[in-house]
ZATI-51920 format. One record per residue (C-alpha): residue number from 1; residue in one letter; chain; x, y, z. Coordinates in Angstrom, 2 decimals, padded with zeros to 5 digits. Each point is the difference from the previous one (the first is absolute). Layout:
! ZATI-51920
   num   residuo   cadena        c1        c2        c3
   NUM         A        A         X         Y         Z
...
! end
This chain:
! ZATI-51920
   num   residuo   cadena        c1        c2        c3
     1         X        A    000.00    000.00    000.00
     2         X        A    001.03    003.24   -000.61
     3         X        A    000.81    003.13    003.26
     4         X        A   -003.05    002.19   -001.75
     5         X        A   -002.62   -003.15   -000.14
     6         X        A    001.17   -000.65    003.87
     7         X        A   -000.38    003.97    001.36
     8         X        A   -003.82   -000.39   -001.78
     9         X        A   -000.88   -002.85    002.28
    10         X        A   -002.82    001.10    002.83
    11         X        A    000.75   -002.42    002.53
    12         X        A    003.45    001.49    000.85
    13         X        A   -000.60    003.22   -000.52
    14         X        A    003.52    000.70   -000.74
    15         X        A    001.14    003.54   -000.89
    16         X        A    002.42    001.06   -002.56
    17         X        A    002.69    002.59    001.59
    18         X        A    002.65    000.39   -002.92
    19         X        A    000.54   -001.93   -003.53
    20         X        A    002.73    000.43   -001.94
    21         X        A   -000.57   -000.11   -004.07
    22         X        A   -001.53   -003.49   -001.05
    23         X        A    000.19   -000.99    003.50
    24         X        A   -003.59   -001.48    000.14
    25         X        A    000.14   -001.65   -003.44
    26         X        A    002.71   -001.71    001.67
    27         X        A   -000.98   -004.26    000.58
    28         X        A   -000.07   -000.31    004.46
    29         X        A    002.54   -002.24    000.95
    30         X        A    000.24   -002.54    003.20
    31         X        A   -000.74    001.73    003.48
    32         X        A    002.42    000.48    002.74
    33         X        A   -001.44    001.75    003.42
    34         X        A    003.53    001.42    002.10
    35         X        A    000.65    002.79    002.21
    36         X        A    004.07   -000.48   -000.32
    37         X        A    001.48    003.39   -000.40
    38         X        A    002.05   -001.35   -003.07
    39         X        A   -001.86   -003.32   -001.36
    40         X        A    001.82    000.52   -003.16
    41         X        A    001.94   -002.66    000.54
    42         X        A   -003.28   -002.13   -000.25
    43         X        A   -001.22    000.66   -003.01
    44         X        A    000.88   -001.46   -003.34
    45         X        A   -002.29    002.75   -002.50
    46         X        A   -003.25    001.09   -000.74
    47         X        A   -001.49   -000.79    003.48
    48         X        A   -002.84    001.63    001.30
    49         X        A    001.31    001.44    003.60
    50         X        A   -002.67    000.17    003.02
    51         X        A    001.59    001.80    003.14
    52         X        A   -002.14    001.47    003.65
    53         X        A    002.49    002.40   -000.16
    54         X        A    001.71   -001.44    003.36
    55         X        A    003.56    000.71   -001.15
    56         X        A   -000.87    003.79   -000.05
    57         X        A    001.45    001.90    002.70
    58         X        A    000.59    003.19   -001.82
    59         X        A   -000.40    001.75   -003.29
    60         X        A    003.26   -000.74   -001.24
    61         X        A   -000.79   -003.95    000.87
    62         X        A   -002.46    000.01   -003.09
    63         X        A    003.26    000.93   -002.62
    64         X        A    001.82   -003.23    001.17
    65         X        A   -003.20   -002.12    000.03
    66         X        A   -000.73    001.22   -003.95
    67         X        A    003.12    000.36   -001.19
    68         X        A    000.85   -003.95    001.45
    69         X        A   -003.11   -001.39   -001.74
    70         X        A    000.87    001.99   -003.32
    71         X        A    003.23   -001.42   -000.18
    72         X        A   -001.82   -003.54    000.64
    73         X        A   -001.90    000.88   -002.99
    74         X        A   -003.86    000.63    001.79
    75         X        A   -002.40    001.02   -002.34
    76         X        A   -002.46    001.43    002.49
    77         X        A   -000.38    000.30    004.13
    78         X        A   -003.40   -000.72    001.78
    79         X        A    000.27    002.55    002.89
    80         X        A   -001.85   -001.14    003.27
    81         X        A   -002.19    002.82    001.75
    82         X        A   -000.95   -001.33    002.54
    83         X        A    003.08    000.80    002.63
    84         X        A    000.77    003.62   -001.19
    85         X        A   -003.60    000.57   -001.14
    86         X        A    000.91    001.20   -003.50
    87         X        A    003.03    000.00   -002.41
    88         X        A    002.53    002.34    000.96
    89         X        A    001.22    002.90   -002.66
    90         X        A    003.23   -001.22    000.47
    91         X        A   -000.28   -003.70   -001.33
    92         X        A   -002.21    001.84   -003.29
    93         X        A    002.70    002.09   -000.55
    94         X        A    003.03   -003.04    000.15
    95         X        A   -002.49   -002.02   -001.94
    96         X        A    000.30    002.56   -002.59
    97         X        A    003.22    000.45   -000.09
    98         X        A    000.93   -003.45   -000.21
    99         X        A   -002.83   -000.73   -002.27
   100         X        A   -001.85   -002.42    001.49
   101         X        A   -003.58    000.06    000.17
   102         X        A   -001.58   -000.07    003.28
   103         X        A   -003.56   -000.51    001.11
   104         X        A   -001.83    000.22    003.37
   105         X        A   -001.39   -002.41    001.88
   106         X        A   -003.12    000.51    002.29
   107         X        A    000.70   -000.44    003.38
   108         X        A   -002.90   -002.71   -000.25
   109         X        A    000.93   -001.96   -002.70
   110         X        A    002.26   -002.91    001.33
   111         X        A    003.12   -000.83   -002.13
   112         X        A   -001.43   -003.96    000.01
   113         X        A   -002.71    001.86   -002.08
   114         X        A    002.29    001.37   -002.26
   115         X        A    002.25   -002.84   -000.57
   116         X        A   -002.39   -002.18   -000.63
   117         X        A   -002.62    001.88   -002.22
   118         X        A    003.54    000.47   -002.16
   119         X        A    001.23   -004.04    000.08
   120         X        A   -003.69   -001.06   -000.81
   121         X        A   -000.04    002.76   -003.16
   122         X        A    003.15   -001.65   -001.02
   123         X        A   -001.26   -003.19    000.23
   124         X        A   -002.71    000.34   -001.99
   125         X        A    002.03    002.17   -002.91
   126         X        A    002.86   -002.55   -000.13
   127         X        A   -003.19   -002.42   -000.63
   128         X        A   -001.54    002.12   -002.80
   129         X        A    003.33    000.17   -001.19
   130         X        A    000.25   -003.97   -000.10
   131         X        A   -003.52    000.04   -001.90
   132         X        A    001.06    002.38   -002.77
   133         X        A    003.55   -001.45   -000.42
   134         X        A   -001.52   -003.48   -000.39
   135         X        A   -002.57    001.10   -002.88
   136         X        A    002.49    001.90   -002.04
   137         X        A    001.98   -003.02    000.71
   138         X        A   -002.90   -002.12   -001.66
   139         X        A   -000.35    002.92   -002.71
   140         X        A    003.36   -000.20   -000.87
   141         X        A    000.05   -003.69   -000.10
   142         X        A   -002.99   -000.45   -002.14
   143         X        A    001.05    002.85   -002.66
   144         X        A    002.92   -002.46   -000.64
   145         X        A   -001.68   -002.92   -000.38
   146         X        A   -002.42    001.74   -002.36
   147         X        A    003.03    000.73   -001.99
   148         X        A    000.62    003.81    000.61
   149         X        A    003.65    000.67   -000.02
   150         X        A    002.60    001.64    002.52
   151         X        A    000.01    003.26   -002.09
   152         X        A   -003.85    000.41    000.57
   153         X        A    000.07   -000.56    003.59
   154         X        A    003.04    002.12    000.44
   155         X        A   -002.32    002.67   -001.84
   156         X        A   -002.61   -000.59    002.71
   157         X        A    002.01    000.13    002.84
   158         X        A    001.85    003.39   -001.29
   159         X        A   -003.86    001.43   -000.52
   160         X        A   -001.30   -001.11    003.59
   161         X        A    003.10    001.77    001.56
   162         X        A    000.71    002.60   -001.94
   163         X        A    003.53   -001.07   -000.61
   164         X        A    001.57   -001.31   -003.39
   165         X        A    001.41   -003.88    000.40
   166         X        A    002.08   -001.93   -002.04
   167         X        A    001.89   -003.07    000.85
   168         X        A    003.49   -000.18   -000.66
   169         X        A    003.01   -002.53    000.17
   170         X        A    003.42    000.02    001.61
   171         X        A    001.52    000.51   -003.50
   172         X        A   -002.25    002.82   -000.39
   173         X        A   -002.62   -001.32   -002.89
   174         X        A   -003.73    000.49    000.08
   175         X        A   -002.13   -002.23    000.98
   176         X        A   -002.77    002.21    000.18
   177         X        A    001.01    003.27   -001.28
   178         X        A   -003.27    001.78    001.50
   179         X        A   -000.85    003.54   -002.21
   180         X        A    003.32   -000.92   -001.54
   181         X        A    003.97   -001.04    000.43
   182         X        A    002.47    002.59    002.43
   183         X        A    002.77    001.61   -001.47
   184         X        A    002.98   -002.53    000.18
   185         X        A    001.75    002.33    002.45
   186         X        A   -003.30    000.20    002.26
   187         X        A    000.12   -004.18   -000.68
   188         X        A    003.74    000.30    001.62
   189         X        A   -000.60    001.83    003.17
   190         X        A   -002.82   -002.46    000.34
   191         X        A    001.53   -002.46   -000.17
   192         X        A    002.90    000.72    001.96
   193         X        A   -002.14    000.74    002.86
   194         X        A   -001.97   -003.18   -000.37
   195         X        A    003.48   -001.84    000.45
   196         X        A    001.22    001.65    002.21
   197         X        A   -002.86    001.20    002.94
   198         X        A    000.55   -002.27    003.03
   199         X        A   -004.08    000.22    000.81
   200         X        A   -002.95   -000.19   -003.08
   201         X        A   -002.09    001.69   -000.35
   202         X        A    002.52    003.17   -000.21
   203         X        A   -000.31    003.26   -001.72
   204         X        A    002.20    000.93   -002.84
   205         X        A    000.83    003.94   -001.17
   206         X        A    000.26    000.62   -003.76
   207         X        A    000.62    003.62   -000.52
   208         X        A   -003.22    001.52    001.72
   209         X        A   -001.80   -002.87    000.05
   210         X        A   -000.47   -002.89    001.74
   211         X        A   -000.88   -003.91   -000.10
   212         X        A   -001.03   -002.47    002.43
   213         X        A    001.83   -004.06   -000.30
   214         X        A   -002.22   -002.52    000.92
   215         X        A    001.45   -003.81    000.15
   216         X        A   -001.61   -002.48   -002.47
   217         X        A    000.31   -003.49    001.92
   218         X        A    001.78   -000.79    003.08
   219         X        A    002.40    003.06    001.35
   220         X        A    002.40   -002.15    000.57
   221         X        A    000.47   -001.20   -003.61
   222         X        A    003.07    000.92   -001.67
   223         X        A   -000.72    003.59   -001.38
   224         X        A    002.52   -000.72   -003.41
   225         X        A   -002.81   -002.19   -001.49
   226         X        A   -002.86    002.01    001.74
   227         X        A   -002.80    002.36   -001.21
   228         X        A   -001.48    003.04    002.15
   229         X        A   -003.67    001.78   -000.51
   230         X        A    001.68    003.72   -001.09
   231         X        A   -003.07    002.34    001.18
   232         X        A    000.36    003.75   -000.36
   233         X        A   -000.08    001.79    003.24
   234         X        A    000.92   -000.12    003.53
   235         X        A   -001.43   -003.10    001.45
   236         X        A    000.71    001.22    003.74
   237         X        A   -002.47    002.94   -000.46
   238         X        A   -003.12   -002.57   -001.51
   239         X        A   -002.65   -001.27    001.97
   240         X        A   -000.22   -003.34    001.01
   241         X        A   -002.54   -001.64   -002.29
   242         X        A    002.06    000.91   -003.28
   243         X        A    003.04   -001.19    001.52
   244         X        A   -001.99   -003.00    000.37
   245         X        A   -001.36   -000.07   -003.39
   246         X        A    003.85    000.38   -001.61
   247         X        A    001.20   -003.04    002.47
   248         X        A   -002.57   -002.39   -001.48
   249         X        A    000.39    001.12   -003.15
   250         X        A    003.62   -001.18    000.31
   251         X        A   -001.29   -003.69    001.37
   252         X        A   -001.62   -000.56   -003.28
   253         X        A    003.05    001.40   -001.92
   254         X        A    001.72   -002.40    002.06
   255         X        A   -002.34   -002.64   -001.30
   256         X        A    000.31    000.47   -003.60
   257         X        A    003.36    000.55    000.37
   258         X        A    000.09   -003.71    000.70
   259         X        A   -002.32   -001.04   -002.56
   260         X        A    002.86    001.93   -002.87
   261         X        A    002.83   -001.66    002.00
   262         X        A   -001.39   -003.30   -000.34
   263         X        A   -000.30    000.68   -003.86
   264         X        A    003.76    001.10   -000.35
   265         X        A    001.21   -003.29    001.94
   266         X        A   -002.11   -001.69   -002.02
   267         X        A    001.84    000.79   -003.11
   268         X        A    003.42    000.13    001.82
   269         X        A   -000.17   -003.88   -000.71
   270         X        A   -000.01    000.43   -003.57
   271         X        A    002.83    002.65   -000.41
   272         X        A    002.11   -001.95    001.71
   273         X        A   -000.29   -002.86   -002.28
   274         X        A    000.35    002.29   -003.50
   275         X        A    002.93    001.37    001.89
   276         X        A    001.23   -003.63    000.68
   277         X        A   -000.37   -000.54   -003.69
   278         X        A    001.64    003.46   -001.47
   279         X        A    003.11   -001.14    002.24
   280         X        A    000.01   -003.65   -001.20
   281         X        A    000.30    001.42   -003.67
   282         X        A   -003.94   -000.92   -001.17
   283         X        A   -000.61    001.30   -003.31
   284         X        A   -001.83    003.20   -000.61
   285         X        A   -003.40   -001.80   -000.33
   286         X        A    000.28   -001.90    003.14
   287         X        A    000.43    003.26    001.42
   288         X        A   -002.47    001.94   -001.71
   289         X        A   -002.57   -002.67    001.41
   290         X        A    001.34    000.39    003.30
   291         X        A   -000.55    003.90    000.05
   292         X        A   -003.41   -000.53   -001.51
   293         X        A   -000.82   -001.78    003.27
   294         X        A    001.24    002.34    002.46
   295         X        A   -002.32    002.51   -001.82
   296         X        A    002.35    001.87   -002.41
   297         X        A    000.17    000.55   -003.41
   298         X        A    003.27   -001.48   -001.77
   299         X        A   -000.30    002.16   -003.08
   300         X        A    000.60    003.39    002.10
   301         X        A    003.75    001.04    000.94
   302         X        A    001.06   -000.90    003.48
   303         X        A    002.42    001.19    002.31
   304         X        A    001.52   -002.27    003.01
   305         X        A    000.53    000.98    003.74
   306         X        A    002.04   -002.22    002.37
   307         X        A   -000.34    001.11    003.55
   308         X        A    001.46   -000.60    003.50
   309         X        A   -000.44    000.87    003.53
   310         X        A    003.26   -000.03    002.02
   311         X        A    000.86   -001.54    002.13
   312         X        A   -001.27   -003.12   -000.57
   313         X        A   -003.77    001.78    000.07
   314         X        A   -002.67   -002.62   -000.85
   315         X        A   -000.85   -001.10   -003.55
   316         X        A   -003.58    000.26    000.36
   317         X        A    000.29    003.97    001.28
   318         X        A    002.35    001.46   -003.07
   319         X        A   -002.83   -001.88   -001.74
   320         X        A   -002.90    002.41    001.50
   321         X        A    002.25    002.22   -000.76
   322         X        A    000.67    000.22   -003.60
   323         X        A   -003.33   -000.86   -000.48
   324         X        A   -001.09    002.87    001.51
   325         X        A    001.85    002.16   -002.29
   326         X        A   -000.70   -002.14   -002.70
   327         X        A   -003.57    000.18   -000.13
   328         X        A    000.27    003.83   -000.04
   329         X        A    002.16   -000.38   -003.58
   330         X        A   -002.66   -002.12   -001.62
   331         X        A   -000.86   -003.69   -000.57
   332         X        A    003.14   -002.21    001.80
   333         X        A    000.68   -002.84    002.02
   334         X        A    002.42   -001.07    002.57
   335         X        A    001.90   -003.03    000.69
   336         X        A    002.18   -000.78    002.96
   337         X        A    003.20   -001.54   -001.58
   338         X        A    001.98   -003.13    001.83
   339         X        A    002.94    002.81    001.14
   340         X        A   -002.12    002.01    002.14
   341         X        A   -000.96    002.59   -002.44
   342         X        A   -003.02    001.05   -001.65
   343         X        A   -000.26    000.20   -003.62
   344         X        A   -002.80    002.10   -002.04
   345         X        A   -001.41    000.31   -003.39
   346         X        A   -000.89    003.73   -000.49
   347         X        A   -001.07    001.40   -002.90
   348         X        A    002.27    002.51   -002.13
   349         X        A   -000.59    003.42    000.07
   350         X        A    001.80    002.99    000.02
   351         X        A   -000.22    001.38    003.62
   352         X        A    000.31   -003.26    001.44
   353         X        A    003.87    000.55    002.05
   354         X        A   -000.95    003.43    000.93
   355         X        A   -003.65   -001.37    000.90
   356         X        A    001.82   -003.31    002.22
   357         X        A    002.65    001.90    001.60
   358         X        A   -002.13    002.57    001.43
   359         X        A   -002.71   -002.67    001.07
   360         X        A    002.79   -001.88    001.58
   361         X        A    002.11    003.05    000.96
   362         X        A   -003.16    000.68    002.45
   363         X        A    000.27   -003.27    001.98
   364         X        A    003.87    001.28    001.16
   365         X        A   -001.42    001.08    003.53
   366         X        A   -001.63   -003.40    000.18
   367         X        A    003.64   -002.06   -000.18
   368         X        A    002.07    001.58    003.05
   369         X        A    001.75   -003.43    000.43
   370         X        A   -000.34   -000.95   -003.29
   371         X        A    000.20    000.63   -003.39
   372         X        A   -001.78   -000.45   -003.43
   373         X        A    001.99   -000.61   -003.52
   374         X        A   -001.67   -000.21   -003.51
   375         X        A    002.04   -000.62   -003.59
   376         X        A   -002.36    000.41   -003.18
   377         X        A    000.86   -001.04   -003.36
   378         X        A   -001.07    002.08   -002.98
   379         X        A   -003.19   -000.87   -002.14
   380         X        A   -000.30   -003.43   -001.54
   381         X        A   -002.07   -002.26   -002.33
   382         X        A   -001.06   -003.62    001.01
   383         X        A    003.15   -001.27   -001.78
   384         X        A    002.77    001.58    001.88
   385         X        A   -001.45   -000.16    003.38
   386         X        A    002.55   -002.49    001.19
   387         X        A    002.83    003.14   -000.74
   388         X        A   -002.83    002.65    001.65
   389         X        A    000.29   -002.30    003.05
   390         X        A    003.65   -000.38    000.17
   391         X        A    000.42    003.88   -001.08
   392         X        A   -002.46    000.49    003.16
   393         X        A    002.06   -002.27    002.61
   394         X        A    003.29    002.05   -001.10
   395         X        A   -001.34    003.49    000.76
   396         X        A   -001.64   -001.40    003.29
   397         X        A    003.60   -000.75    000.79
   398         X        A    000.87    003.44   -000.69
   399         X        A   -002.99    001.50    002.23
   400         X        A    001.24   -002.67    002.70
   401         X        A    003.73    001.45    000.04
   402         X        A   -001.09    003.96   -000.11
   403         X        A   -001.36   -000.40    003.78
   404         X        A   -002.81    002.12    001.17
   405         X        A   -003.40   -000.94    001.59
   406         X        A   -000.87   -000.03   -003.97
   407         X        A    001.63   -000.66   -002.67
   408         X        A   -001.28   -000.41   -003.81
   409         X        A    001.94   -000.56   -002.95
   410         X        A   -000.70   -000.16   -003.64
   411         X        A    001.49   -002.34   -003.10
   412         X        A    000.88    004.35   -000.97
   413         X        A    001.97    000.32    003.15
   414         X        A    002.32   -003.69   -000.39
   415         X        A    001.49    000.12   -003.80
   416         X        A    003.14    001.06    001.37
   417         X        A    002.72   -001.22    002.45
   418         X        A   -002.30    000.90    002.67
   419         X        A   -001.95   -003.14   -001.23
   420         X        A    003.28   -002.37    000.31
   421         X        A    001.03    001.56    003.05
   422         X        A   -003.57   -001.07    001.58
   423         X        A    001.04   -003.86   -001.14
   424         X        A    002.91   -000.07    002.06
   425         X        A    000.05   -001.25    003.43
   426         X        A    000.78    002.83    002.58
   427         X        A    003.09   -001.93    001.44
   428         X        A    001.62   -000.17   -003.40
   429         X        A   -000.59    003.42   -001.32
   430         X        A    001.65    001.27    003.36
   431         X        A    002.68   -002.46   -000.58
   432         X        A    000.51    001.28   -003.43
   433         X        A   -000.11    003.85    000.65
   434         X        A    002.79   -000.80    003.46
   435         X        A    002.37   -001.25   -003.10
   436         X        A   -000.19    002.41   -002.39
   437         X        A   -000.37    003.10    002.31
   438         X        A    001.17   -001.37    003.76
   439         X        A    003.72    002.28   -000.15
   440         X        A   -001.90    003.02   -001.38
   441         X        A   -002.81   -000.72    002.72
   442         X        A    002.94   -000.53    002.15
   443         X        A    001.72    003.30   -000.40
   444         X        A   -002.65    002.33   -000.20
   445         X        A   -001.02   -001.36    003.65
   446         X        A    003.73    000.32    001.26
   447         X        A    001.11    003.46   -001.60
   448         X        A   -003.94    001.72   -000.12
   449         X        A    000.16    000.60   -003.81
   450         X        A   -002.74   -000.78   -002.74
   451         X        A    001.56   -002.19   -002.30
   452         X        A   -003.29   -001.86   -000.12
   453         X        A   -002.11    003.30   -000.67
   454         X        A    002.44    001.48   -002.75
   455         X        A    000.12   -004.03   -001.85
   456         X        A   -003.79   -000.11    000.42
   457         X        A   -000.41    004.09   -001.91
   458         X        A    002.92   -001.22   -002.43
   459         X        A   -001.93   -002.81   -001.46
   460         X        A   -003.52    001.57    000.72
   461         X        A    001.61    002.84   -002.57
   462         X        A    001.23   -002.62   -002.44
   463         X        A    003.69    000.81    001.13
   464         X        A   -000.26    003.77   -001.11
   465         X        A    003.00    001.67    002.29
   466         X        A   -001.59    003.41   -000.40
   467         X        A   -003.64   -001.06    000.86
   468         X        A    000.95   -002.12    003.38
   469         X        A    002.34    002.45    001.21
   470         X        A   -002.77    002.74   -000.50
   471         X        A   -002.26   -002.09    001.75
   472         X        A    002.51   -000.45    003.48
   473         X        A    000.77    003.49   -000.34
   474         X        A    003.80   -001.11   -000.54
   475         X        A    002.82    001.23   -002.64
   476         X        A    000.27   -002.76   -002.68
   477         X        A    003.48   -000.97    000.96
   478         X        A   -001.41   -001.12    003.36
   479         X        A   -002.52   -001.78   -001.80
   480         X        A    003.32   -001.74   -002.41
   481         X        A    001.51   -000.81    003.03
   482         X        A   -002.75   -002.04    002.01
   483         X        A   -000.77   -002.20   -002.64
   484         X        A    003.32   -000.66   -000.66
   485         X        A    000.59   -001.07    003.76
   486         X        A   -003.37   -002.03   -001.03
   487         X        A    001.70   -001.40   -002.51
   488         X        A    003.14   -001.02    001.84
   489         X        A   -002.36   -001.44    003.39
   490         X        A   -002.05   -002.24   -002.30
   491         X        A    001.99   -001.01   -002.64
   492         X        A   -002.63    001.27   -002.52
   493         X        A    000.56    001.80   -003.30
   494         X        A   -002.93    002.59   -000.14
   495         X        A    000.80    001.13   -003.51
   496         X        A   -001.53   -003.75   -001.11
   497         X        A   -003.66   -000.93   -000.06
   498         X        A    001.03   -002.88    001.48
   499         X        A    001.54    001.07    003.25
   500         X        A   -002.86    002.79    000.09
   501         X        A   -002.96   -002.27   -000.34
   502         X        A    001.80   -002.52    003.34
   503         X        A    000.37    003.11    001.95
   504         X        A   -003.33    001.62   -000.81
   505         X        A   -001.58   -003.52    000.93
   506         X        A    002.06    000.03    003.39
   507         X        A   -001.21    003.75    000.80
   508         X        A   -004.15   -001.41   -000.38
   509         X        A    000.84   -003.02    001.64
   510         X        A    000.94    002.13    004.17
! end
């Protein structure tokens, strides 16, 4: 019940004294009867305060009694008459200071009365409340069954509250994009805030504006393969009822959510199995049947993701994962390979690494102990698949070695010796570079100088003296003489292509 509908009650007879703004709009909270001087201590927020006014001794007694129960967070004090025979000015005027809204009490009106007249009103509204939860429950329930979809309930919700709702996912796609999809960097602060709140429902701040997070499923589910009810405004502000109405509307998100989950396992089964066959060298046909199965079309370019959750994250999650982002590209499917990975079919289009790497880029608070690496080849027909997959496993390597909570790297990004490089084990490559480079390493540590640097600006410059000593700020005799003490540490001859390319290699390999 609300402070306004219990002041109009005739039974009490209560008497309003001072209300701040909004003050009797405001919901009336548990009731606690104390005549401590400071009972802050005792309160936990938004209690409704009854005191006989025994603590008071003197005027300045009622500026530590308000001020204590402010700080406790109070919402309003039920002042007994009865000992002093009426409120004194005092009390009114640290009630206004303070903000608190205070009310007399009769002097015969018993606080039982009071108490109880206020437990059995909230009795009764958490029971109404019970009522109309469980029929929009039933509402809800039977508009699915009767076929509607989560975009037209979403569009009831938003109309009933006043409030525009869309469902989103970790990766930031729409599931319900409401009166329409966010602006990708609104999508990113959502996102990040779903991640990373400790408590849902929270509040996120987009410029002047603000959304409310709800959960979808179990809090406790992991949040990188999760999807949150985005509402526009401030949930703390609402009343109760649409808060209500927004939490059930996430149960039976959370229920068809299930129901498309099922149907992506479903065809998980059959991926795997074309995948199996691509990497046992089936002919194009075998594979073109296979696709045609998992629901694609073999005709239509496709483009292949191989994905990985480090370390050692669980097969079935990088799955949800790149699904996730998958379905947001087009028609796909998802396989979990026998290495840990997850490999996709996507369909080519042009956007489609700027599209992936911002979906995935978004999942980055998500993986604080972990990481995520994806390698895509370019587009390919149903005949060279088998290379696309290969060309896909190489630039995963790549995204794998770069580090970072996410990595992505494209068949573009691994035609060079960046893509041999990512083929070597880490042990030999540091092996390699120590034997080529270990008395230039070894100098620059004991004497302080930059070998290292001026070899690394000398071949970056394609061994132009003027160019690399303009670069270090150094006269180009200074720049003759380091690489000739290069020269003389490693054995090397820098004038050949030869001895350049080994020492170049060595440099990318620390």
């Amino acid at each position: 019940m609300l402070l306004a509908e219990l002041l109009k009650t005739p039974s009490l007879g209560l008497r309003l004294l001072h209300a701040p703004e909004s003050a009797l709009e405001r919901p009336v909270g548990r009731t606690i009867t104390i005549d401590l001087l400071e009972p802050g201590r005792y309160l936990s927020g938004g209690e409704l305060v009854l005191t006989g006014l025994v603590w008071r001794r003197g005027p300045e007694d009622s500026e530590t009694f308000v001020s204590s129960i402010a700080e406790g967070g109070a919402t309003c004090l039920l002042a007994g008459a009865a000992l002093l025979g009426a409120v004194p000015d005092d009390l009114v005027e640290a009630c206004r200071r303070h903000r608190v809204a205070l009310v007399e009490v009769p002097g015969d009106v018993a606080f039982a009365d009071v108490t109880e007249y206020v437990a059995a009103a909230g009795a009764a509204g958490a029971s109404a409340r019970m009522s109309a939860s469980l029929a929009r429950q039933r509402q809800l329930l039977s508009a699915i069954a009767s076929g509607r979809s989560l975009d037209e309930l979403a569009a009831r919700v938003a109309s009933e509250i006043g409030h525009a709702c869309r469902v989103l996912t970790a990766s930031g796609r729409h599931v319900v994009p409401g009166p329409g999809d966010l602006e990708p960097e609104t999508v990113d602060a959502l996102t990040r805030r779903f991640l990373t709140a400790d408590l849902l429902p929270a509040v996120a701040e987009v410029g002047d504006r603000r959304y409310s997070l709800f959960p979808i499923g179990s809090g406790l589910a992991d949040r990188l393969t999760g999807w949150t009810v985005a509402v526009e405004g401030d949930h703390t502000t609402w009343p109760r009822e649409d808060l209500d109405m927004v939490h059930e509307f996430g149960a039976i998100t959370a229920l068809d959510r299930s129901r498309r989950d099922e149907g992506l396992r479903v065809r998980r089964p059959l991926a795997a199995a074309t995948l199996a066959r691509l990497e046992a060298g089936a002919s194009p046909a075998e594979i073109a049947t296979g696709l045609r199965q998992s629901g694609l079309d073999p005709d239509r370019p496709l483009v292949l993701a191989v994905a990985e959750l480090g370390p050692g994250g669980p097969p079935d999650a990088v799955a949800a994962v790149l699904e996730d982002v998958a379905l947001g590209l087009g028609p796909s499917v998802v396989a979990n390979a026998r290495d840990g990975c997850a490999v996709a079919f996507l369909p080519s289009r042009p956007d489609l690494t700027d599209q992936l790497r911002r979906s995935l880029t978004r999942l980055g608070p998500a993986l604080v102990r972990g990481s995520l690496s994806v390698g895509l080849s370019g587009e390919s027909g149903i005949e060279a698949l088998a290379g696309a997959l290969e060309e896909a496993r190489f630039a995963h390597r790549v995204a794998r070695s770069g580090g970072g909570s996410v990595a992505l790297s494209s068949s573009e990004e691994v035609t060079s010796h960046v893509l041999l490089l990512a083929t070597v084990p880490d042990d030999i490559r540091r092996t390699y570079a120590q034997r080529v480079l270990g008395p230039v390493l070894e100098h620059d540590q004991r004497s302080g100088s930059d070998l290292v640097l001026t070899l690394d600006r000398f071949l970056t410059y394609a061994g132009s003296w003027a160019r690399t000593a303009e670069s270090l700020h150094l006269h180009v005799n200074s720049v003759r003489y380091r690489i000739a003490r290069i020269e003389e540490l490693t054995g090397r001859d820098l004038t050949t292509m030869e001895d350049r390319v080994d020492v170049f290699l060595a440099l990318r390999s620390l």
